[in-house]
C-alpha positions as CSV (number, residue, x, y, z in Angstrom):
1,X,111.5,126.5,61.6
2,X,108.9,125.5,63.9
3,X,108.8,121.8,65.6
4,X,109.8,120.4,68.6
5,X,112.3,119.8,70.8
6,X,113.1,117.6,73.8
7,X,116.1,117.3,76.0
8,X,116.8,113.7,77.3
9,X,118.3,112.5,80.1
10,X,121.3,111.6,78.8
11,X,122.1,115.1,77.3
12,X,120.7,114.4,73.9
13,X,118.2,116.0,71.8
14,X,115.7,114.8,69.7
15,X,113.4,117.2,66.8
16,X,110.5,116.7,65.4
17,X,107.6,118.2,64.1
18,X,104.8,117.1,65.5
19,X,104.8,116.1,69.8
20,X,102.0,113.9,71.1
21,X,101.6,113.9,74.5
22,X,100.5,110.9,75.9
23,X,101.4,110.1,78.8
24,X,98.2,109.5,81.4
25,X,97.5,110.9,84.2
26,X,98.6,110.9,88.0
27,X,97.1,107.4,88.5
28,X,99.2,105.1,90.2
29,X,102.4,106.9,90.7
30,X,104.2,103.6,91.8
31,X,104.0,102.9,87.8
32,X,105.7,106.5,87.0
33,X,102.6,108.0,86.6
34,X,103.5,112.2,87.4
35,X,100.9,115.5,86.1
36,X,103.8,115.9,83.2
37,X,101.6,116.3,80.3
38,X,99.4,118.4,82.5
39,X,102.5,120.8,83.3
40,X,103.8,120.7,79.3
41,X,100.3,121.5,78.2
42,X,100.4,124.6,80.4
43,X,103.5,125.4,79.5
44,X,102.3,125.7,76.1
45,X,99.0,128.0,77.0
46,X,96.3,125.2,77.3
47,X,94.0,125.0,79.8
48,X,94.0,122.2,82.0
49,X,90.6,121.6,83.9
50,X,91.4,119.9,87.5
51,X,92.4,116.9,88.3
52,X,91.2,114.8,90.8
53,X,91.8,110.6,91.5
54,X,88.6,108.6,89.9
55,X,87.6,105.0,89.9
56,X,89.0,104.6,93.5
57,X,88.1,103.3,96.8
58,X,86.1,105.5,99.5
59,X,87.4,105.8,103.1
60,X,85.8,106.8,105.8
61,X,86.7,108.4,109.0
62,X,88.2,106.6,112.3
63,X,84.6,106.4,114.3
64,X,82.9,105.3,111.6
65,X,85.3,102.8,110.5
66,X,85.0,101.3,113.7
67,X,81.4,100.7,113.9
68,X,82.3,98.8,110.7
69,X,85.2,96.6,111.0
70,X,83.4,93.4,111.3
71,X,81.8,93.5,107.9
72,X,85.3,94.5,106.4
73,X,86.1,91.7,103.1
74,X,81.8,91.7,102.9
75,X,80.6,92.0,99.2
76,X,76.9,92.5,98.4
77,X,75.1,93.2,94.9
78,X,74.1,96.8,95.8
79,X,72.4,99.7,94.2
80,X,74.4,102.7,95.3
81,X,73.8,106.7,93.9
82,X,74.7,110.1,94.4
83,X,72.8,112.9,94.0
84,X,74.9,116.0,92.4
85,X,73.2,119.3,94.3
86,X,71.0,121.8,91.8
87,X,74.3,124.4,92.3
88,X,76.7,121.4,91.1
89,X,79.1,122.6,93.5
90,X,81.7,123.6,90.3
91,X,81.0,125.1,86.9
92,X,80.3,123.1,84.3
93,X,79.1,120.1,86.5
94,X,76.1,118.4,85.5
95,X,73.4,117.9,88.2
96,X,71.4,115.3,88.8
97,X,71.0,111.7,90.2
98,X,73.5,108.9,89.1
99,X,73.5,105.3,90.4
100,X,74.8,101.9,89.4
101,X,73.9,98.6,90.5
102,X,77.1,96.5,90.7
103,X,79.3,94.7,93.7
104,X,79.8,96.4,97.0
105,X,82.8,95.8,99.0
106,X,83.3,96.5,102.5
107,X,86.9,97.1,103.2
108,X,89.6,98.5,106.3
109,X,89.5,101.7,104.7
110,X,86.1,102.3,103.7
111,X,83.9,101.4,101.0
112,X,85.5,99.7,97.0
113,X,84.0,97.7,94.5
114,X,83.0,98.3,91.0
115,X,79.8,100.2,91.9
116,X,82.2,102.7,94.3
117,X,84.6,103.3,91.9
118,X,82.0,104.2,89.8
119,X,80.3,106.4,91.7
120,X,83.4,107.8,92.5
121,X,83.8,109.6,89.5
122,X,80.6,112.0,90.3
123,X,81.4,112.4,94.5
124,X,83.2,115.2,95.4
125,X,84.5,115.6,99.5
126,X,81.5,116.7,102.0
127,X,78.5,114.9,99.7
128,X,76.8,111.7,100.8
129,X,76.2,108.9,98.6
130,X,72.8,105.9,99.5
131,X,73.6,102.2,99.2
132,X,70.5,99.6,98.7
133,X,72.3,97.0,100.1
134,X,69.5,94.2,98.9
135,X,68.0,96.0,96.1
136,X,64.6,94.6,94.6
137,X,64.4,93.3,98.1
138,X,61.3,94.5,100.4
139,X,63.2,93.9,103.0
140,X,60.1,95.4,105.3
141,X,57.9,92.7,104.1
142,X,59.7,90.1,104.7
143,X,60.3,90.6,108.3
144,X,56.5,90.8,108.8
145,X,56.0,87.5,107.3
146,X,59.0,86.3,109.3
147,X,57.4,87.3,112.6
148,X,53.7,86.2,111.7
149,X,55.3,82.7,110.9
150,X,57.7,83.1,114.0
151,X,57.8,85.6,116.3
152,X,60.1,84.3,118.7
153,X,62.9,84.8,116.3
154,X,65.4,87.0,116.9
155,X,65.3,90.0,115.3
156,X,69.0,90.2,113.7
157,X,68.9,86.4,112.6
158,X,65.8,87.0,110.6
159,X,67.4,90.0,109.0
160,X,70.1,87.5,108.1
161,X,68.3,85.1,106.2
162,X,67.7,88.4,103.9
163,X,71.2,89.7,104.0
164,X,74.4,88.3,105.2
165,X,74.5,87.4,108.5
166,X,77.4,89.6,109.7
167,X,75.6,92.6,107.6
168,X,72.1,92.0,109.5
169,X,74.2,91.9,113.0
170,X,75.7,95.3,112.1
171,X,72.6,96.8,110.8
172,X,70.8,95.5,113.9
173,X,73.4,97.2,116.6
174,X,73.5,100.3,114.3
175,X,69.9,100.8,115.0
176,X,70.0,99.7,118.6
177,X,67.6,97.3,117.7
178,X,67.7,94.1,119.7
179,X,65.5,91.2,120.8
180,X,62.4,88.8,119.2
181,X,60.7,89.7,116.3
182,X,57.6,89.7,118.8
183,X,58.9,92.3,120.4
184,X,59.0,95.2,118.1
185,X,56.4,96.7,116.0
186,X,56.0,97.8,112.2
187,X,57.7,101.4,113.0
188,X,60.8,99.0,114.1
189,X,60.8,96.8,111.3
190,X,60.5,99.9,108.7
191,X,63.5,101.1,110.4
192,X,65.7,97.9,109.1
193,X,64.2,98.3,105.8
194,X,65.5,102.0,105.7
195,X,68.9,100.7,107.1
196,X,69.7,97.8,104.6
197,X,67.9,99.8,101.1
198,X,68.9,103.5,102.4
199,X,72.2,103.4,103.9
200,X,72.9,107.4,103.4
201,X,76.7,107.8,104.3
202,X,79.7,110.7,103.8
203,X,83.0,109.5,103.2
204,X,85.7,111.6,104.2
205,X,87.9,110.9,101.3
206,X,89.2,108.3,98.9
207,X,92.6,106.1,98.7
208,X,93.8,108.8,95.8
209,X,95.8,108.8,93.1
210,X,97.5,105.7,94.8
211,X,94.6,103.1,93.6
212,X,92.9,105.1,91.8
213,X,92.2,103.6,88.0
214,X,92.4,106.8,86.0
215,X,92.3,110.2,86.7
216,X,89.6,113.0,86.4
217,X,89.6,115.9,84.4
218,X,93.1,116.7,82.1
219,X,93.8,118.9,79.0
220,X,90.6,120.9,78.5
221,X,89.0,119.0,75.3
222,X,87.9,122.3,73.9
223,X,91.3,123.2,73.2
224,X,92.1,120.2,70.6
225,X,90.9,119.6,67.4
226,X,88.2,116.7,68.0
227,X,88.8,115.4,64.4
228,X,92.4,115.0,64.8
229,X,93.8,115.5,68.3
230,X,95.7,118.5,67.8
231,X,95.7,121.3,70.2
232,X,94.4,124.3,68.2
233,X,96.8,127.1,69.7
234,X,99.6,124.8,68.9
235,X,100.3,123.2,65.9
236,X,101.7,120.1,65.8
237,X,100.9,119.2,69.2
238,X,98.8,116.6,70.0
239,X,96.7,114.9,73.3
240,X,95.7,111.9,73.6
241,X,94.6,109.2,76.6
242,X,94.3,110.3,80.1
243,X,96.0,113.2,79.5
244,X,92.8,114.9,78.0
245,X,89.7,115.5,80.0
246,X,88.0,112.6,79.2
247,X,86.9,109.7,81.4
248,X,85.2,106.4,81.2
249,X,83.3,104.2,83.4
250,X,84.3,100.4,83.9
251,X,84.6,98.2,81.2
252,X,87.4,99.0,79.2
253,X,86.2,102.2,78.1
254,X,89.2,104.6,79.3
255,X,91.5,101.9,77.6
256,X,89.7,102.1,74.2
257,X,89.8,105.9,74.8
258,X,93.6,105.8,74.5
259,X,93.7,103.2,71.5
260,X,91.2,105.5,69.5
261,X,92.4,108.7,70.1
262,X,96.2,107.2,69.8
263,X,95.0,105.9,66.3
264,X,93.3,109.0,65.7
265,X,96.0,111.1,66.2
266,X,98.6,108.9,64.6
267,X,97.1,109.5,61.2
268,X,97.6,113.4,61.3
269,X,100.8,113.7,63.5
């Protein structure tokens, strides 16, 4: 007679005719989040695009981790984007430059804050992503009016008066650049500039599905009815949330995602 049925834990079972699977993603297991709507939508026919952790910290590998401990709990405003290759590396990815300016953290692990996790929605493993670390800042400039005014400066404290002290320092020893500001030319000085506003780096990996925020990619949202939620093989079967493909950006938006296509859904189930 059609309709649903699902066998509890305690041995019981409960019918009905319409199922609405919403559930989330694999986001923060510790909370009971598992891939069960994922594997119950398969099981049912419907394709499930891949899933991967998004809005989620950045780590990078031992070496480089090391050169960066001392600016680990460091936030700047930064400008930080990632450039999708013309191929897109997958079907169906759009190519292209993305970017947001937000907060930077520098962490133990690797790289967080909001404009990481947002960018972490559009890196994949083996791409590069470039921080401007003082964005809007000619960073170039104002080391050559620093060491017209005062060229007996040292090189890494005048950097510091233009970003954090502890980021100038590391910046400085990156580049092997040491010394008084009257001791290096414009070449030298460009070179900091490129260090602080185009900081090209490859993580190795992010924190996963352990901090990540939501989760990337789901039930395929060609597959559902975008009017009502209902998967168009099955009847009666519905998707909403994280368990579709769908994901927001920072802000709220994956939340209202939910409460819309929950509401949605709830007036045709």
């Amino acid at each position: 007679d059609g309709g649903f049925e699902a066998a509890l834990s305690d041995g019981s079972v409960v019918r009905a005719s319409s199922l609405v699977l919403a559930t989330g993603g694999k986001s923060i297991p510790k909370m009971g989040a598992t891939g069960w709507a994922y594997e119950t939508a398969r099981s049912f026919g419907l394709r499930v695009t891949d899933t991967r952790p998004a809005l989620v910290p950045l780590t990078f590998e031992p070496g480089l981790l090391e050169k960066l401990a001392p600016l680990a709990g460091l936030s700047v405003e930064a400008v930080v984007s990632h450039r999708v290759p013309a191929d897109g590396g997958a079907p169906g990815r759009p190519t292209g430059d993305t970017q947001f300016a937000e907060g930077l953290l520098f962490t133990h692990r690797g790289l967080s804050g909001p404009s990481i996790l947002q960018i972490s929605s559009y890196w994949r493993e083996g791409e590069a992503i470039t921080a401007r670390l003082a964005p809007d800042t000619d960073v170039y400039a104002l080391l050559k009016a620093a060491k017209e005014e005062n060229g007996k400066q040292m090189v890494h404290t005048a950097l510091g008066h233009i970003v954090p002290r502890r980021l100038a320092e590391s910046v400085c020893e990156r580049e092997g650049i040491k010394g008084k500001l009257a001791e290096v030319g414009d070449k030298v000085l460009r070179r900091l500039d490129a260090a602080v506003n185009g900081w090209t780096v490859k993580p190795v990996g992010s924190e996963g599905y352990r901090t990540a925020e939501v989760t990337l990619g789901g039930i395929a949202t060609d597959e559902l009815d975008q009017q009502t939620m209902e998967a168009r093989a099955v009847p009666g079967l519905f998707v909403i949330g994280e368990a579709a493909d769908v994901t927001g950006w920072l802000g709220g938006y994956n939340f209202q995602w939910a409460w819309s296509s929950g509401w949605v859904a709830g007036q045709h189930c």
